[in-house]
C-alpha positions in Angstrom: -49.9 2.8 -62.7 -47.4 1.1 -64.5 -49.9 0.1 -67.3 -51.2 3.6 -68.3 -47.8 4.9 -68.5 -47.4 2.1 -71.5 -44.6 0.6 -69.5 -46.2 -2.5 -68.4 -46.1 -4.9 -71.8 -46.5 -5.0 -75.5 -50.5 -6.2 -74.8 -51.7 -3.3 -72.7 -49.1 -0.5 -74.6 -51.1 -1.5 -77.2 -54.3 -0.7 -76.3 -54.3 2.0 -74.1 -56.0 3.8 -72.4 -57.3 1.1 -70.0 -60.4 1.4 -68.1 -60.5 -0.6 -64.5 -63.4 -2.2 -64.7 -63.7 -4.2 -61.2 -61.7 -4.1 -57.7 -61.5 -6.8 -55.4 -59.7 -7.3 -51.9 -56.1 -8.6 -51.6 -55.8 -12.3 -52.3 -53.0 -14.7 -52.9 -51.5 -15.2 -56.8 -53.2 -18.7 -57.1 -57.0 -17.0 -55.8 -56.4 -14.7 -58.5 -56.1 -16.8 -61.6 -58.6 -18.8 -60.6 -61.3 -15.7 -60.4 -59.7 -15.0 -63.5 -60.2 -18.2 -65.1 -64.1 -18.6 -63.0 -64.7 -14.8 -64.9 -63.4 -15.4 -68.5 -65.7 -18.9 -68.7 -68.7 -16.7 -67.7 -71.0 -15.9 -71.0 -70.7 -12.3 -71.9 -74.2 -11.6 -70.2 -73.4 -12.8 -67.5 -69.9 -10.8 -67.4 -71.3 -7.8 -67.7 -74.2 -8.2 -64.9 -71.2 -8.8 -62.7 -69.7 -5.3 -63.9 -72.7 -3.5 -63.0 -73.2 -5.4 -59.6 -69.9 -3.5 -58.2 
């Protein structure tokens, strides 16, 4: 993985190591950044519950 090796961008070289937190199935560019979006609006509660639901 491109990101562990510090190799990915400036953001993640900077704070590595990274931890993957959640996996989901394939989906298309746009699905993704709106899960994104849907997930970063969540409260941090409710975040985490999701986390520990996988």
């Amino acid at each position: 993985m491109t990101h562990h090796q510090g190799t990915a961008s400036k953001y993640t070289r900077a704070r590595l190591p990274l931890k993957l937190m959640m996996k989901s199935s394939p989906m298309s560019k746009g699905d993704a950044l709106r899960l994104e979006m849907k997930i970063k609006k969540l409260p941090k509660g409710k975040k985490l519950s999701v986390l520990a639901a996988e």
